[in-house]
C-alpha positions in Angstrom: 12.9 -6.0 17.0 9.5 -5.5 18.1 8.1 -2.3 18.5 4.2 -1.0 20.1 2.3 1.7 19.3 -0.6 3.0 20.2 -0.8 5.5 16.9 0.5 5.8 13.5 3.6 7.1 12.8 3.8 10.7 11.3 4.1 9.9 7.6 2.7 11.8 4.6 0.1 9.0 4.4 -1.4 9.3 8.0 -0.8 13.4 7.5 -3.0 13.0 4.9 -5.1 10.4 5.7 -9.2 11.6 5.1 -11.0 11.9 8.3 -9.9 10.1 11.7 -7.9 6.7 10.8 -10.3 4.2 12.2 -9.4 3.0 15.5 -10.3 -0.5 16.9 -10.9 -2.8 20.1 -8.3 -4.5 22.4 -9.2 -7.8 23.0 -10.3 -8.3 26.5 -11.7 -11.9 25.8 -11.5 -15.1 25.7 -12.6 -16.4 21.7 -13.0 -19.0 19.4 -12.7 -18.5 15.8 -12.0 -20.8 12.7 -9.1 -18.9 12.1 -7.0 -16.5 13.8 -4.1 -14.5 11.8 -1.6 -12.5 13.8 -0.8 -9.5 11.9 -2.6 -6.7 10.4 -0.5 -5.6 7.5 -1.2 -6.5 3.7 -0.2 -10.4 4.7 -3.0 -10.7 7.1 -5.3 -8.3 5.8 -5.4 -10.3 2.3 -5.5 -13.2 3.8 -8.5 -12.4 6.4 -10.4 -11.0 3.8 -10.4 -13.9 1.4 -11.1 -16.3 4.2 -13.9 -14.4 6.0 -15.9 -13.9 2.2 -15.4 -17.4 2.2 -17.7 -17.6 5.5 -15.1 -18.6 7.5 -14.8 -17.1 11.2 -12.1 -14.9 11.4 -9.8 -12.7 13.9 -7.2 -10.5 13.4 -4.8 -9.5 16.2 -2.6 -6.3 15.5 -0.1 -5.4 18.3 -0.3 -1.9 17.7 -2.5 -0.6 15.1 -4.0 -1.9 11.3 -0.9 -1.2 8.9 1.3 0.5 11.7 4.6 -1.0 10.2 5.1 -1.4 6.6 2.0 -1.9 5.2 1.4 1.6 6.2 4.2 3.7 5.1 5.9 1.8 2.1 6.5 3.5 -1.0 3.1 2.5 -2.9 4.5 1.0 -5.8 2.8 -1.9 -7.0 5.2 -3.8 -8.8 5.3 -7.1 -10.8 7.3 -9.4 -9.4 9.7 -9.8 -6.2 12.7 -8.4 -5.1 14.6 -11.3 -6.1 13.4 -11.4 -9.8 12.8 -15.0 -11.4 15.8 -16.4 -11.9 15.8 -17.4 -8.3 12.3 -18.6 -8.5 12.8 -20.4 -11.9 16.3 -22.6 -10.2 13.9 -23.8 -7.7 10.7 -24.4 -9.4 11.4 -25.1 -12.9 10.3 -23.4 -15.8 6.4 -24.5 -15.2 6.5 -24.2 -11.7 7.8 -20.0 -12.1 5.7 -19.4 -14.8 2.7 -20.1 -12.5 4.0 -17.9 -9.6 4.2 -15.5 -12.4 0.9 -16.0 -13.3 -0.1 -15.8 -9.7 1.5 -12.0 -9.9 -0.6 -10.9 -12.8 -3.9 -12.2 -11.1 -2.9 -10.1 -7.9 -2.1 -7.1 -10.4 -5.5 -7.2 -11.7 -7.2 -8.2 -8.4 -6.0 -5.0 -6.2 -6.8 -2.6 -9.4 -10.1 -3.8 -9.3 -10.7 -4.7 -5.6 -11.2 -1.4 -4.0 -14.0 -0.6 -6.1 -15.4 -3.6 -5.5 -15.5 -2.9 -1.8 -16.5 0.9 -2.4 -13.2 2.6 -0.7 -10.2 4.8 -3.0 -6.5 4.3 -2.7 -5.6 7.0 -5.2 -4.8 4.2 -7.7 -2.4 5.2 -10.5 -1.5 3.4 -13.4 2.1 2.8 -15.0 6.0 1.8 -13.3 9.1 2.2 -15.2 12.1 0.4 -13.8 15.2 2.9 -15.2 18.9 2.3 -15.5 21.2 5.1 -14.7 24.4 2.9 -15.7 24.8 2.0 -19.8 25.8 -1.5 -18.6 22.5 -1.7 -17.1 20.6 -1.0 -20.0 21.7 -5.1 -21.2 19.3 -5.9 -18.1 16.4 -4.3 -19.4 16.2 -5.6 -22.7 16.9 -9.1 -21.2 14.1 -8.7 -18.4 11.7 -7.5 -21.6 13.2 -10.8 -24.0 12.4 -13.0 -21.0 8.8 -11.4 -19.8 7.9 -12.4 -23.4 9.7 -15.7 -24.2 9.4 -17.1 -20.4 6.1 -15.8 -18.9 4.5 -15.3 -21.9 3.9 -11.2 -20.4 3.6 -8.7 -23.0 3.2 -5.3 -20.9 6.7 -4.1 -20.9 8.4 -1.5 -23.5 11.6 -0.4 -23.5 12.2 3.9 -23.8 15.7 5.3 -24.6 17.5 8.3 -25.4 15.6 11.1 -26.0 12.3 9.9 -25.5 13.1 9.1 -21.8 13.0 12.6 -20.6 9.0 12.6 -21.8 8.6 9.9 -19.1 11.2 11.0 -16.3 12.2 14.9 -16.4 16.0 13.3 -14.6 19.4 13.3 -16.7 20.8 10.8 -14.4 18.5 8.0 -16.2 19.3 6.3 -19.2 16.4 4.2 -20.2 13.5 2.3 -18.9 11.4 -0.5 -18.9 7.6 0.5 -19.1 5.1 -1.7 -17.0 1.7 -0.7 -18.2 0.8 -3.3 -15.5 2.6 -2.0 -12.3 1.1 1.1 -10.9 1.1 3.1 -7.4 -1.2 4.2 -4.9 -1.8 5.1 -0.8 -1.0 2.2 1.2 -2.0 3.0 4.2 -6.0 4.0 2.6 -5.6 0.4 1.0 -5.1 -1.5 4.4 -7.7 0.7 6.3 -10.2 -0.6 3.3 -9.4 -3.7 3.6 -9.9 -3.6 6.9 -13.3 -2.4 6.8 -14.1 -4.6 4.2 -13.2 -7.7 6.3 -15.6 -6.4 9.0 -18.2 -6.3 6.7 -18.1 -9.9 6.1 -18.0 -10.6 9.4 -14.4 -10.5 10.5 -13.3 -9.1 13.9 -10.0 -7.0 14.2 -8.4 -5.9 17.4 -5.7 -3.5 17.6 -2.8 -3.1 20.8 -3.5 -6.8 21.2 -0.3 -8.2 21.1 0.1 -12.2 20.4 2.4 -13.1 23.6 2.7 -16.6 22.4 1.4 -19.6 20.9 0.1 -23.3 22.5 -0.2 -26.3 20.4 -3.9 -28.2 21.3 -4.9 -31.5 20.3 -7.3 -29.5 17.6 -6.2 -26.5 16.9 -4.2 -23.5 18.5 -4.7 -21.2 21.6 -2.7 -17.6 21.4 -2.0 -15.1 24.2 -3.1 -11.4 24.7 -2.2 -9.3 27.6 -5.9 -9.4 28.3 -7.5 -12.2 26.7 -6.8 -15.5 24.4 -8.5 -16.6 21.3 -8.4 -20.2 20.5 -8.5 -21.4 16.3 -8.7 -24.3 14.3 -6.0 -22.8 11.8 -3.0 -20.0 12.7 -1.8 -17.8 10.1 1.4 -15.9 11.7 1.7 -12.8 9.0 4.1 -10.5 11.8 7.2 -10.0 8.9 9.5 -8.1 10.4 8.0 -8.3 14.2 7.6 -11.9 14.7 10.4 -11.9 16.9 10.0 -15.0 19.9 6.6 -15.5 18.7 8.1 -18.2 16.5 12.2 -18.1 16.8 12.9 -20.3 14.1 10.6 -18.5 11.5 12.1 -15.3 12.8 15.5 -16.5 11.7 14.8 -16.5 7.9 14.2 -13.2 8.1 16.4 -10.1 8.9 14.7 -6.6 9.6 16.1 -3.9 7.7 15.5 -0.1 8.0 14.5 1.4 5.3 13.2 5.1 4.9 11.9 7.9 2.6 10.6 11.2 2.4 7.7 13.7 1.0 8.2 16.8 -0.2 6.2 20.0 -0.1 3.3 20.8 -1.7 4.8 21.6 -5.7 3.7 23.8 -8.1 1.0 21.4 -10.5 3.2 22.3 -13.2 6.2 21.7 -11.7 5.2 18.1 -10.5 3.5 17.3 -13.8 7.1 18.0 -15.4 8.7 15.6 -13.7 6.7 12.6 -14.3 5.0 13.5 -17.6 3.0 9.9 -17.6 2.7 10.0 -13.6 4.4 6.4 -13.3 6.1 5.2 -10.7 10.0 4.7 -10.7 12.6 2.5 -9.2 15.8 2.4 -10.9 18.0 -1.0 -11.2 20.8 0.2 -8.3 20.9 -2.7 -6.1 20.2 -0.3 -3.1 17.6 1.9 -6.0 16.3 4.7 -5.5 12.4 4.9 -6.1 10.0 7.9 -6.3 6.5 9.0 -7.5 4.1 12.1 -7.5 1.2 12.0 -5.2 -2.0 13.4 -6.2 -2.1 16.3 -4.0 1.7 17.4 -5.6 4.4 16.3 -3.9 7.1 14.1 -4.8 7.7 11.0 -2.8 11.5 9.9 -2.6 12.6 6.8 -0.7 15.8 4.1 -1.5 17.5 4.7 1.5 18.2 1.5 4.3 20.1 0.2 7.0 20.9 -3.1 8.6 22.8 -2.3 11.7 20.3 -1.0 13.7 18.2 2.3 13.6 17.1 4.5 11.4 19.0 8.5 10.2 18.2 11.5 12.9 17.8 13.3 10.4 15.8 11.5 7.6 15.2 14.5 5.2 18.8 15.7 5.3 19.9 12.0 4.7 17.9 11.4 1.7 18.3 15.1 -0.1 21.1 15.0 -1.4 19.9 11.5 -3.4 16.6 13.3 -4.3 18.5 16.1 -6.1 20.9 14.1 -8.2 17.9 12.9 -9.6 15.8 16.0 -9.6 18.6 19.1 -9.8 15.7 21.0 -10.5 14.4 20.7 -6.9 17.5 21.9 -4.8 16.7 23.5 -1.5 12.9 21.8 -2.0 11.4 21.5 1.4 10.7 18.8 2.5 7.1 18.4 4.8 8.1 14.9 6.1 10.6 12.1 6.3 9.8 8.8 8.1 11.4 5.2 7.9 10.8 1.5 9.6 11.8 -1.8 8.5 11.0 -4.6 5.9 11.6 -8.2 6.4 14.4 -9.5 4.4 15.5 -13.3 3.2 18.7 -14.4 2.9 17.9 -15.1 -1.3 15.4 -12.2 -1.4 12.7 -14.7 -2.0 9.2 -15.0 -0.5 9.0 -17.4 2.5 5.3 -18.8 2.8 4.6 -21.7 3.8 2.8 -24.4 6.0 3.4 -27.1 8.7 0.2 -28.9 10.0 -2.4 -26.0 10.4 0.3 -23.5 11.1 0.8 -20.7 7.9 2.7 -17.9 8.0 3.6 -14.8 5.4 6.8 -13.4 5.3 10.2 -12.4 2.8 9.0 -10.4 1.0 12.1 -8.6 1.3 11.0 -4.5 0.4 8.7 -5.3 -2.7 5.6 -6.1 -0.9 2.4 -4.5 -2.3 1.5 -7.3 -5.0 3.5 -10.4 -3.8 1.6 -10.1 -0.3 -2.2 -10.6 -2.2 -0.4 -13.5 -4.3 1.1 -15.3 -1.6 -2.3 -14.5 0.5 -4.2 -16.5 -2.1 -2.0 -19.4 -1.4 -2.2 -19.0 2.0 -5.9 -18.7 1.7 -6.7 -21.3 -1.0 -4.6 -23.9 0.7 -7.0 -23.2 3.8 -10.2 -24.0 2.0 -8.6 -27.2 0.2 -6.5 -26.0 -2.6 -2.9 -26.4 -2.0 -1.6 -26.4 -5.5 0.3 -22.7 -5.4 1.5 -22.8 -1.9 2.8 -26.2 -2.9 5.5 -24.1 -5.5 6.7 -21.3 -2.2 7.2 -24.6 -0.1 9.1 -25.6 -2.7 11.5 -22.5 -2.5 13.0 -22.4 0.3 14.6 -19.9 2.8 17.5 -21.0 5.2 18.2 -19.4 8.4 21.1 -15.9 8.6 24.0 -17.4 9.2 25.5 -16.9 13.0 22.1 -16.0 15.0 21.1 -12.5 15.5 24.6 -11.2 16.1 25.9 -12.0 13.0 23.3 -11.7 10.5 23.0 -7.9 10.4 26.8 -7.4 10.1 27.1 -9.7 7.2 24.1 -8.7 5.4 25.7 -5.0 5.8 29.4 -6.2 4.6 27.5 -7.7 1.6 24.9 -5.1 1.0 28.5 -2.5 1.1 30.3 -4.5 -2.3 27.2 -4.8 -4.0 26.6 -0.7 -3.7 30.0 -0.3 -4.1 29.2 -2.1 -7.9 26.7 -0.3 -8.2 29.3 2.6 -8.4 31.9 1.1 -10.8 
């Protein structure tokens, strides 16, 4: 699976990033640090971050660039929640032990609206997500998901929109109804990571970017990891690779499948025209189980993404691949152009749910499955926490558990894709 770069993929986001994205250091040393995280996507980023205000000595290795993979070019909706929902969550913890996940969630909700301020860099945050239903039978789903936010976890932010009134919200006749999230919002990904980044140098972090981790040695105290051209030896190890961990750690990388997933931007729109669509200018996913998800940047374009893969590789041809999906839900954009189409791959678990976790000194991030923005800053507080003494919430994702793909690399895509194929095919009948 893995992949090096030297530079960013052409996306929308690094098309219209501001200025020069920063570019940093190889290693070409050999260091000691308190801890190192391998990784520099919102997993490691969060979790460096936290750790280095705490005055801890920190390194970051990135094997190509800071949020070269997902972290950099996901679909910048900032959801509530993770892909699995709660019921998966609630059968392993308990009421109590889901509810405070969920309260976890909020607190990251409220933490990255207020964090880049804090740290003086813009992510073109947006307020607002509506999760829509485009079958009536799906509508049941909604209200349930509202009756349970209230009754289980005690969260008040959602309203349900139907009939009429849901064409004030999305300008679409393939939608039904909605579930408002007052809490959920969207924003640039890839000028959130680069803040972050920044943001961990000023408090005395180091980053280094093309510095792949080649692989791991267990000491008496601590850890020593691998560079091509140096080695950094830590007290703790945080692996936060997702969908690249690869041989790094083989038996990690088994509880996790990488699947392609890819979107597109479209031209610059008249303001009128893109203020139509999105009246409220939320964010939407609908409640498909392959969904389709879209927004409207701030320089006018819509953003339309819900296409994946897990047999291998991504379309030729990603804008002719995700048009004609774009204008069943938009017909009022036919033969829009469409300035860029890019994809890459999010790491999936077997139950959708998050897999973080801990053995001696050894953390890691991963799972999170497509639906990454705010679960990566709630499972990096665990992570982080449970580094400075306070193990209580990365007690509850131990607690979850995520088994291996059944049948080793060469089965695990095909099966995902056989099942992934009758739950799209339901999605149709």
């Amino acid at each position: 699976m893995f992949m090096h770069s030297s530079g960013h993929l052409a996306t929308y986001y690094a098309g219209c990033y501001p200025g020069t994205i920063p570019q940093r250091p190889r290693l070409e040393a050999s260091l000691d640090c308190d801890v190192l995280i391998i990784g520099g996507g919102f997993s490691g980023l969060h979790c460096a971050l936290r750790l280095a205000q705490s005055g801890k000595r920190v390194i970051v290795l990135e094997a190509s660039r800071v949020a070269w993979a997902a972290s950099g070019r996901n679909g910048g909706q900032a959801l509530l929640g993770w892909s699995c929902d709660m019921p998966p969550l609630e059968k392993a913890l308990g009421l109590q032990g889901a509810r405070q996940l969920w309260d976890s969630m909020c607190w990251a909700a409220d933490e990255l609206r207020e964090l880049p301020a804090r740290h003086g860099f813009e992510v073109d945050y947006r307020v607002g997500s509506l999760w829509a239903a485009v079958l009536p039978r799906r509508v049941a789903q909604l209200r349930d998901a509202q009756h349970e936010a209230v009754h289980k976890w005690g969260y008040r932010d959602l309203r349900l929109i139907e009939g009429a009134e849901l064409r004030e919200w999305i300008d679409s006749p393939r939608y039904v109804a909605a579930l408002h999230d007052a809490r959920g919002a969207h924003l640039d990904p890839l000028k959130l990571a680069q803040g972050l980044a920044t943001a961990i140098e000023a408090a005395g972090g180091r980053i280094f970017e093309q510095s792949r981790a080649l692989a791991y040695e267990t000491l008496a105290e601590g850890y020593r990891v691998r560079t091509p051209q140096g080695e950094v030896r830590a007290d703790v190890l945080v692996l936060a690779c997702n969908a690249y961990l690869d041989d790094l750690d083989p038996a990690l990388s088994q509880r996790v499948l990488p699947v392609g997933s890819y979107q597109v931007a479209t031209a610059v729109l008249d303001p009128q025209l893109a203020r139509s669509l999105l009246p409220h200018d939320s964010c939407v996913i609908d409640n498909q189980f392959v969904p389709d998800y879209f927004r409207v940047t701030p320089d006018n374009r819509l953003l339309f993404g819900g296409g994946c893969t897990y047999l291998g590789g991504l379309p030729k041809d990603v804008p002719a691949a995700t048009r004609p999906y774009l204008e069943r839900v938009f017909p009022q954009l036919k033969g829009v152009a469409i300035d860029y189409g890019w994809g890459g791959h999010i790491d999936v678990t077997m139950k959708r749910t998050p897999d973080v976790g801990r053995q001696g000194q050894r953390y890691w991030l991963q799972g999170f499955s497509g639906h990454g923005v705010l679960p990566t800053l709630a499972a990096a507080r665990a992570v982080s926490d449970a580094i400075l003494g306070d193990e209580q919430l990365l007690a509850l994702y131990q607690r979850i558990g995520n088994p291996r793909f059944p049948g080793g690399a060469w089965l695990a895509a095909p099966m995902e894709a056989a099942g992934k194929a009758w739950y799209r095919l339901r999605d149709y009948l």
